[in-house]
C-alpha positions as CSV (number, residue, x, y, z in Angstrom):
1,X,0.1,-31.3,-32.7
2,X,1.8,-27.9,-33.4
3,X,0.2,-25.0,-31.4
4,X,-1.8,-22.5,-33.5
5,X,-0.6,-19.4,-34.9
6,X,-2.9,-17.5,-32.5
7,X,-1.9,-19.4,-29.5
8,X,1.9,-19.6,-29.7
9,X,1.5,-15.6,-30.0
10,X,0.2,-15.7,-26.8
11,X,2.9,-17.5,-25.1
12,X,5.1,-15.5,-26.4
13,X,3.6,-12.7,-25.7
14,X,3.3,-13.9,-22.2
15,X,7.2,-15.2,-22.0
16,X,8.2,-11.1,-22.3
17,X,5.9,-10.1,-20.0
18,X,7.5,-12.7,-17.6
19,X,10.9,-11.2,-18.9
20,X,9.8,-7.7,-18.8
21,X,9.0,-8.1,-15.0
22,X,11.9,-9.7,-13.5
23,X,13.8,-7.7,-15.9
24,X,11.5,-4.9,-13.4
25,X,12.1,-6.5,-10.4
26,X,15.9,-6.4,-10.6
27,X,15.9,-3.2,-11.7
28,X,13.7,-2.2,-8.3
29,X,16.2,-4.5,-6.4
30,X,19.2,-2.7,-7.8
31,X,18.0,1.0,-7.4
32,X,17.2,-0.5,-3.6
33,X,20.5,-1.9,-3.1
34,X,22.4,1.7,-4.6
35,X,20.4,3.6,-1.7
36,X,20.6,1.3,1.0
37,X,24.7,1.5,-0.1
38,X,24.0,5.5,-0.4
39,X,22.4,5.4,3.4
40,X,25.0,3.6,4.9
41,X,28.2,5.7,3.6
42,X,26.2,8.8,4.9
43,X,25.8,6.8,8.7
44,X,29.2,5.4,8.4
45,X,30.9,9.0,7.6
46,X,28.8,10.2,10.6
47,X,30.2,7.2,13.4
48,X,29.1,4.5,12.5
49,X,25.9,2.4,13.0
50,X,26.2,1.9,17.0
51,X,28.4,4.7,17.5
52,X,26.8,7.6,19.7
53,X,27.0,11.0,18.2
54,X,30.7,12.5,19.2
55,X,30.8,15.3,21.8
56,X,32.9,18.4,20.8
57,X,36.5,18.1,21.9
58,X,36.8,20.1,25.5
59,X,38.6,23.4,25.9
60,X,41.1,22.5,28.1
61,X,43.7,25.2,27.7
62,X,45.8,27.0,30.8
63,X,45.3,30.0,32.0
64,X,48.1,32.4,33.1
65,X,48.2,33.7,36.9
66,X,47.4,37.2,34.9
67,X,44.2,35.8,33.8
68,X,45.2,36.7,30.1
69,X,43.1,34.6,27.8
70,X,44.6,32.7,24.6
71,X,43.3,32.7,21.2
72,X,40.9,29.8,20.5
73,X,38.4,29.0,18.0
74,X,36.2,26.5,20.3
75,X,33.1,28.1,20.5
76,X,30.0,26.5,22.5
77,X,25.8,27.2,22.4
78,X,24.2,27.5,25.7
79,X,21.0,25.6,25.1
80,X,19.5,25.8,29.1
81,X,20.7,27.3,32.3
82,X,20.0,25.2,35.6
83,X,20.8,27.8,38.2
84,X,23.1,30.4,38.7
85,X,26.3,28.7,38.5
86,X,25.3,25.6,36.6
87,X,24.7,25.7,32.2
88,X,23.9,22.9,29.7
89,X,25.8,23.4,26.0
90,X,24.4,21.7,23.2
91,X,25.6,18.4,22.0
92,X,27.2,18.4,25.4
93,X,25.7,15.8,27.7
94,X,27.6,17.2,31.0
95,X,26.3,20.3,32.4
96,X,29.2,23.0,33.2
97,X,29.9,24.3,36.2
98,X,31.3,27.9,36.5
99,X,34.8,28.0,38.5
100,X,35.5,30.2,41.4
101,X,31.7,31.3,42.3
102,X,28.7,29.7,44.4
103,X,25.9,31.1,43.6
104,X,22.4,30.6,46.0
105,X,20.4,27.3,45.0
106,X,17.4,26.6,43.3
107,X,14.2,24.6,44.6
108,X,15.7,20.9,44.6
109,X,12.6,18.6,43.4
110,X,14.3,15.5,44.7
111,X,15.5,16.9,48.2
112,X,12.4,19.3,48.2
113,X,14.8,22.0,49.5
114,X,13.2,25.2,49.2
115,X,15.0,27.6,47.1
116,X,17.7,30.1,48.8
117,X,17.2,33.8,48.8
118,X,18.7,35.1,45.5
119,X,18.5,31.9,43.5
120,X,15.9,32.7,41.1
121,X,17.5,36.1,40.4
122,X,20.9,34.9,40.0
123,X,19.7,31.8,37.5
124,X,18.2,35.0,35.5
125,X,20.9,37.4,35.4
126,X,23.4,34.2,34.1
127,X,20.2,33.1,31.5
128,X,20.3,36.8,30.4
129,X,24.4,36.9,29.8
130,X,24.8,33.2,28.0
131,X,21.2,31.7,26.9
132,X,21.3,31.2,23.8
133,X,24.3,32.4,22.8
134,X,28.0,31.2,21.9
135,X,30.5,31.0,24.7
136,X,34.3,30.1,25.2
137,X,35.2,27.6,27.7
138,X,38.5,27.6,30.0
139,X,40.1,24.8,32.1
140,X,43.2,26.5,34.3
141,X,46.1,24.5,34.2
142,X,46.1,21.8,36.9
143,X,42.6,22.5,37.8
144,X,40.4,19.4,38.3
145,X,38.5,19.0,35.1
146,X,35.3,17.7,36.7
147,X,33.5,18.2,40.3
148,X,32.4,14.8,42.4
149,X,28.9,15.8,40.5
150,X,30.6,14.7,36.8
151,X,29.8,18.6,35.8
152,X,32.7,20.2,33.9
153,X,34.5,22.8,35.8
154,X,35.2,25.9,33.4
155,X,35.1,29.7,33.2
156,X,32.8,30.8,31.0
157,X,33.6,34.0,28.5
158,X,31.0,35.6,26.2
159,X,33.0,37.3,23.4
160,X,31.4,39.5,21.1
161,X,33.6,38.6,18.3
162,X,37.1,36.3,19.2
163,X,38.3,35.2,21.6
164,X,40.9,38.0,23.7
165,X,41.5,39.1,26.9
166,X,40.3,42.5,25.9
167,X,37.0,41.0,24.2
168,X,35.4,38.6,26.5
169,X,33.3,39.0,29.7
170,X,33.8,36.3,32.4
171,X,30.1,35.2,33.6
172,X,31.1,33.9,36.7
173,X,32.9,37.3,37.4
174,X,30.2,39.3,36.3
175,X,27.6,37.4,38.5
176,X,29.9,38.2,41.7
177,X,30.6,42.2,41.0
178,X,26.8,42.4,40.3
179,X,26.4,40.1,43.8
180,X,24.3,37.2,42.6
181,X,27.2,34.9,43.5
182,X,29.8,34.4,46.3
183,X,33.3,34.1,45.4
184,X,34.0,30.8,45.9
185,X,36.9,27.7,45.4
186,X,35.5,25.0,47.0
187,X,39.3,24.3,48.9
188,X,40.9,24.6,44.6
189,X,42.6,27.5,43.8
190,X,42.3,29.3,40.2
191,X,44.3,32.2,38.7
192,X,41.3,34.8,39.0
193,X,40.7,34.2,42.8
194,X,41.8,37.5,43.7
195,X,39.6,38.9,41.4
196,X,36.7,37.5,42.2
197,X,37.1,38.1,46.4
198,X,38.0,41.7,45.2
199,X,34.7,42.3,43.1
200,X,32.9,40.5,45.6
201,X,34.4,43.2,48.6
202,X,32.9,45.5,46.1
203,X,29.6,44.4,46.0
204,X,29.1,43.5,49.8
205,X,30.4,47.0,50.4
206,X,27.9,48.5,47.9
207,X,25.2,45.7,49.1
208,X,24.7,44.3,45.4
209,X,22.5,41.4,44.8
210,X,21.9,39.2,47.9
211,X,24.0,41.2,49.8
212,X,20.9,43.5,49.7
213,X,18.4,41.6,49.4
214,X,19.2,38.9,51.7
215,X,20.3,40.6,55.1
């Protein structure tokens, strides 16, 4: 018996609606699909899925016995200072360590070694010169690139605009001629050795720093 006129209207009304959503559901399925393909261009441009986030390249340029300073447009943020010869960069995951200087330590929480006299002022006076702020790095040619510690070994310039020998202030200099650091090469030579015994004469004889305050 043939359906009735009211009935069949139904089921056909009913068939679009069962068209009408998977019709829906694939658009929903598609639209997912052109993100999820949208997503993973933008993670694969970045590195990858299970790639870790890539680390600046290094500045790992020489440095003339005259301490002159080439041009480079490697510029780093400080984002923490440990102690008065040791800095963190961001995106960097090894600290740095300043060549040529030694600087008094910190409290050690895992040796619970009391902190040396001059170690909180020296951490300051470095936080003061880089915190926060963009620096240069420099690797001297055949210098060992890290210490037994895995910290980079650098100097550390603060350049008010680029990067010139005539522009830049060298941190771990400044910290000896003010005498929060010792001038110091751990057995290594670097090009600015001289310098830095010659600016720390200066500051014993003018008792600077912890040659003042720690007598």
């Amino acid at each position: 018996m043939p359906a009735k006129p009211a009935k069949r209207k139904r089921l056909q009304k009913a068939s679009k609606m069962v068209i009408i959503a998977k019709i829906l559901a694939l658009c929903a399925a598609g639209t997912f699909f052109v993100v999820f393909l949208f997503a993973a261009a933008i993670i694969i441009r970045r590195g990858g899925f299970f790639n870790p986030p890539q680390v600046p390249p290094q500045a790992r340029r020489s440095v003339p016995n005259n301490g002159t300073i080439e041009q480079s447009n490697n510029r780093y943020l400080v984002s923490s200072v440990y102690d008065g010869d040791t800095l963190y960069l961001k995106n960097m995951p090894k600290s740095v360590r300043l060549i040529g200087i030694d600087a008094p330590e910190m409290y050690n929480k895992y040796t619970k070694t009391a902190a040396e006299c001059g170690g909180i002022e020296a951490k300051e006076k470095l936080k003061d010169m880089v915190f926060k702020k963009q620096v240069f790095l420099e690797l001297p040619d055949k210098h060992e690139d890290e210490d037994k510690y895995h910290r980079l070994l650098r100097y550390v310039l603060i350049c008010s605009t680029t990067y010139s020998s005539t522009d830049c202030t060298d941190a771990g200099l400044a910290l000896v001629r003010q005498g929060w650091a010792q001038a110091y090469n751990f057995g290594e030579s670097h090009p600015k050795d001289k310098i830095y015994r010659e600016a720390q004469n200066e500051a014993k004889e003018e008792e600077r720093g912890i040659w003042g305050l720690c007598r």
